[in-house]
VOVO-879140 format. One record per residue: y, x, z of N, C-alpha, C in turn. Coordinates in nm, 3 decimals, always signed. Layout:
+---------+---------+---------+---------+---------+---------+---------+---------+---------+
!     nc2 !     nc1 !     nc3 !    cac2 !    cac1 !    cac3 !     cc2 !     cc1 !     cc3 !
+---------+---------+---------+---------+---------+---------+---------+---------+---------+
!       Y !       X !       Z !       Y !       X !       Z !       Y !       X !       Z !
...
+---------+---------+---------+---------+---------+---------+---------+---------+---------+
***
This chain:
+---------+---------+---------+---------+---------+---------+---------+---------+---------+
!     nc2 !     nc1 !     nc3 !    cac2 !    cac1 !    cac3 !     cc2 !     cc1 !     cc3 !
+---------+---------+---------+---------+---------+---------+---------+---------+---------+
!  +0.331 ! -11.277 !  +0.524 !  +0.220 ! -11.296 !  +0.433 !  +0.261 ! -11.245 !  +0.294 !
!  +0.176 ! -11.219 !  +0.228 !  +0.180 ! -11.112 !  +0.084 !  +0.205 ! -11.186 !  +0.002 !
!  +0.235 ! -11.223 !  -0.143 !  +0.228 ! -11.305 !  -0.224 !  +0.052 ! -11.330 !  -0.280 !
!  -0.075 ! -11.201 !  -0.286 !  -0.150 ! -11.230 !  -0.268 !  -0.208 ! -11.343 !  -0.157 !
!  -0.208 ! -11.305 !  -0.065 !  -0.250 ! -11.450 !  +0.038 !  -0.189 ! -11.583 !  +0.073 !
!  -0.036 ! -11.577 !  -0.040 !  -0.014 ! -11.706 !  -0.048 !  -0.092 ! -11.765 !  -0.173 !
!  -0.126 ! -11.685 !  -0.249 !  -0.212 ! -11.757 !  -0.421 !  -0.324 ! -11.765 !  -0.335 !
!  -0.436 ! -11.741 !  -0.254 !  -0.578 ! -11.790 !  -0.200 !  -0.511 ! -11.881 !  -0.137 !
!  -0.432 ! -11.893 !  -0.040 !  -0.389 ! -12.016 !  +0.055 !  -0.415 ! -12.129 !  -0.006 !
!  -0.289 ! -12.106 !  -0.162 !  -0.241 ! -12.208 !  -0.234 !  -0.364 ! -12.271 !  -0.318 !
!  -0.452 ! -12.143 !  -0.373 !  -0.578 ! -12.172 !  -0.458 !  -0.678 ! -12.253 !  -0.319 !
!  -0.674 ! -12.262 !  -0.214 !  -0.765 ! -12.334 !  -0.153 !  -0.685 ! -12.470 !  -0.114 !
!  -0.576 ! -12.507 !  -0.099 !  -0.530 ! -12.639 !  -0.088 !  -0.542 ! -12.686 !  -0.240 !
!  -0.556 ! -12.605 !  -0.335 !  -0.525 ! -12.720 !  -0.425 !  -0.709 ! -12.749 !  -0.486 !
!  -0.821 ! -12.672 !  -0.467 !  -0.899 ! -12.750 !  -0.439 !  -0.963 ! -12.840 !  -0.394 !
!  -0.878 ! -12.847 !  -0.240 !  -0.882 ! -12.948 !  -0.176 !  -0.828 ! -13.105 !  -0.262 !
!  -0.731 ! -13.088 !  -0.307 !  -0.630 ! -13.201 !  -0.344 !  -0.728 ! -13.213 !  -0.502 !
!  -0.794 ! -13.096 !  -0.555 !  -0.877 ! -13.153 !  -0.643 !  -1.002 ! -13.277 !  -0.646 !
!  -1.061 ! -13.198 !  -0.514 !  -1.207 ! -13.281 !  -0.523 !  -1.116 ! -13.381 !  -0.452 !
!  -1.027 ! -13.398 !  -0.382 !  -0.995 ! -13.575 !  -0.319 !  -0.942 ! -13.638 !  -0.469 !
!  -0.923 ! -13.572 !  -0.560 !  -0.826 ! -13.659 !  -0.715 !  -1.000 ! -13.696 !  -0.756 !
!  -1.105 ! -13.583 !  -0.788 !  -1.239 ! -13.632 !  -0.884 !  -1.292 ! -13.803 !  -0.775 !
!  -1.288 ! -13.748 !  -0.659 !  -1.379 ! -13.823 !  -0.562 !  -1.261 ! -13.978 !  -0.560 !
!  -1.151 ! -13.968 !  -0.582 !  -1.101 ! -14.071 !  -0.571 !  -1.086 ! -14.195 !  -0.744 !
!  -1.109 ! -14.093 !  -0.824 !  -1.198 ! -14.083 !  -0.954 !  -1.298 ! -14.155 !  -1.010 !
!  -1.419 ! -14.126 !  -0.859 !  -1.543 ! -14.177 !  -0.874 !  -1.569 ! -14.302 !  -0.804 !
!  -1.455 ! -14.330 !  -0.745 !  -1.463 ! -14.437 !  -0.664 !  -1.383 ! -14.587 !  -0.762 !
!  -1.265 ! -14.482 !  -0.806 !  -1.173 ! -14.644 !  -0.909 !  -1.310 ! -14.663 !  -0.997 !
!  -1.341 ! -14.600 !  -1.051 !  -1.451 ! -14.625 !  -1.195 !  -1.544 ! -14.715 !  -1.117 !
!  -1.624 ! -14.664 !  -0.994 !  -1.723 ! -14.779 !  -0.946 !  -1.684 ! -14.960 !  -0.944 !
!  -1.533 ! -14.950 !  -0.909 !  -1.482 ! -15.096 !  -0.862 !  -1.430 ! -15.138 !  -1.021 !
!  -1.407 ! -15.062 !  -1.143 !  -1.379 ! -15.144 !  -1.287 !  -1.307 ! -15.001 !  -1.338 !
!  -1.246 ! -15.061 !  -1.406 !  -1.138 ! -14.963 !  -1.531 !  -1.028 ! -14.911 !  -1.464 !
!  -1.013 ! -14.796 !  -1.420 !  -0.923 ! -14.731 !  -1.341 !  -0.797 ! -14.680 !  -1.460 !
!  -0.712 ! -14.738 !  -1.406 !  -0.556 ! -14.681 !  -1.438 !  -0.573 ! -14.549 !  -1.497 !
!  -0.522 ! -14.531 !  -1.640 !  -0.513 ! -14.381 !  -1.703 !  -0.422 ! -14.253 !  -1.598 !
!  -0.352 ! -14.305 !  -1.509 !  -0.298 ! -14.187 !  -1.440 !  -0.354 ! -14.118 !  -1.371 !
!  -0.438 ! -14.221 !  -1.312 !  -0.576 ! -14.210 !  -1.186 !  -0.692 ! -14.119 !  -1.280 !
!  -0.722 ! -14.153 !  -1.409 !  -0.816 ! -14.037 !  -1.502 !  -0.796 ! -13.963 !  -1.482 !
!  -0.689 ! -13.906 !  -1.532 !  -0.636 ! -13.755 !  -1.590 !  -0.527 ! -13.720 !  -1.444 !
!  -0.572 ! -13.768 !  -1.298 !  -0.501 ! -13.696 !  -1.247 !  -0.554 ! -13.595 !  -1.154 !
!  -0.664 ! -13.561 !  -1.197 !  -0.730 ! -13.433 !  -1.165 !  -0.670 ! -13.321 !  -1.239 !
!  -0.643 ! -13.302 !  -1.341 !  -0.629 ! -13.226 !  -1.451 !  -0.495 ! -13.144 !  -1.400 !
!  -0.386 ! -13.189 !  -1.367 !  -0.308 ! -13.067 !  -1.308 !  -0.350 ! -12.983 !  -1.177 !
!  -0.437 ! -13.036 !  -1.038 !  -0.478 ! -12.926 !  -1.020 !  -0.569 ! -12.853 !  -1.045 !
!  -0.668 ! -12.862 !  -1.167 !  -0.701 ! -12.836 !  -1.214 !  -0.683 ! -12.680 !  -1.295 !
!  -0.602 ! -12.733 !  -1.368 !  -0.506 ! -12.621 !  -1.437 !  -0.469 ! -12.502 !  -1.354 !
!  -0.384 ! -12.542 !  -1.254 !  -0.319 ! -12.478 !  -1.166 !  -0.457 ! -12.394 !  -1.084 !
!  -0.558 ! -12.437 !  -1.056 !  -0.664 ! -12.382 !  -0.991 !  -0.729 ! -12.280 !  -1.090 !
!  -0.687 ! -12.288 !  -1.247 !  -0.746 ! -12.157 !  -1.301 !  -0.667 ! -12.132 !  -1.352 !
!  -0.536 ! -12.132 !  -1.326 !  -0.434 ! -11.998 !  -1.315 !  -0.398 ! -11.909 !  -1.233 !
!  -0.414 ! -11.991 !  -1.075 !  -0.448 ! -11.883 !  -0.955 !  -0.591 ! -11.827 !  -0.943 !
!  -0.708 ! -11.880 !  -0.958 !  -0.812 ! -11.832 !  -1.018 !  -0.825 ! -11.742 !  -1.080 !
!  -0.757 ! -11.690 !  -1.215 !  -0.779 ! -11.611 !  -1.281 !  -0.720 ! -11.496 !  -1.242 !
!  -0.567 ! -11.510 !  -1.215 !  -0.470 ! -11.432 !  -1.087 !  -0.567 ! -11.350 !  -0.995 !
!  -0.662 ! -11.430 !  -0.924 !  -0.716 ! -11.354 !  -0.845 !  -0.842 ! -11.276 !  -0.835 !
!  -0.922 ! -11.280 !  -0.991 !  -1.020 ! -11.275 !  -1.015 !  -0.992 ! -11.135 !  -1.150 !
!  -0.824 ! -11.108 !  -1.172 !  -0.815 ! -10.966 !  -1.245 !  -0.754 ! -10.881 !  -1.156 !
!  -0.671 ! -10.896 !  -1.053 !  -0.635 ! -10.860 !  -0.955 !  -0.714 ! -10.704 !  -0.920 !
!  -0.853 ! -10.700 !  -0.853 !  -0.903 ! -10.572 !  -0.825 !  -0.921 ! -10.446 !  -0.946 !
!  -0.901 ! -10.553 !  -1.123 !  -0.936 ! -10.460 !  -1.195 !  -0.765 ! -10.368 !  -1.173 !
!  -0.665 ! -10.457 !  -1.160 !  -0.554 ! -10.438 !  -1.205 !  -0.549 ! -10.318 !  -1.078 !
!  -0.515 ! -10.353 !  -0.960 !  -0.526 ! -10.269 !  -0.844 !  -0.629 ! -10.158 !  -0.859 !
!  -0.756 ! -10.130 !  -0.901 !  -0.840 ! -10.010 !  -0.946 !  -0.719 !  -9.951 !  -1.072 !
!  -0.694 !  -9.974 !  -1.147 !  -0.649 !  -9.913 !  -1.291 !  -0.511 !  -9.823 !  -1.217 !
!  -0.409 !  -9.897 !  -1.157 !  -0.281 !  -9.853 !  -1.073 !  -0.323 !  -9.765 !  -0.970 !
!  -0.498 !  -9.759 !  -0.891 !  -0.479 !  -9.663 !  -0.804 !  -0.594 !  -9.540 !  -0.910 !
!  -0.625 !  -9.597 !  -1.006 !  -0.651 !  -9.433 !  -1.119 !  -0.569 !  -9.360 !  -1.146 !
!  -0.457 !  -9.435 !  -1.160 !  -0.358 !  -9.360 !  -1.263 !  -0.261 !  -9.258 !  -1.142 !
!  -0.253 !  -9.342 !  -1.021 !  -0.199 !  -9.261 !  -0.918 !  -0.269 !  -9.126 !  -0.899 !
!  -0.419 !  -9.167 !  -0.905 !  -0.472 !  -9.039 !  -0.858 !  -0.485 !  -8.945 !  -0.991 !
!  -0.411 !  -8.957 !  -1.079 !  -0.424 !  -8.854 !  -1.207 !  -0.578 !  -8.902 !  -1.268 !
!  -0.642 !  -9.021 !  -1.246 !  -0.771 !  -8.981 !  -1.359 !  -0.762 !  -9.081 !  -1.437 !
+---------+---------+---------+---------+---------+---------+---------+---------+---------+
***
């Protein structure tokens, strides 16, 4: 596997592990005042989801520009 298709792999588990952090989130808040770790513990994959995100979303410009320059234009 490429290092590309390990960043989608990785960018789709850690959405996963996102919406279970919001949804587990929405559930402490229903039962009272949820623990500050439990808040903000969406927020690292978070982060991490729009840094592989972005990774993969300049990617085709970057790959178009490297196969211009190959072809002389």
């Amino acid at each position: 596997m490429n290092f590309s298709k390990w960043i989608r792999q990785i960018h789709r588990w850690l959405s996963i592990i996102f919406t279970l952090t919001v949804i587990a989130n929405f559930v402490a808040m229903g039962l009272g005042e949820p623990p500050a770790w439990l808040v903000y513990s969406p927020l690292l994959p978070l982060f991490l989801l729009l840094f592989c995100g972005l990774y993969m979303f300049v990617l085709p410009y970057v790959a178009r520009s490297t196969d211009e320059q190959r072809a002389g234009g």
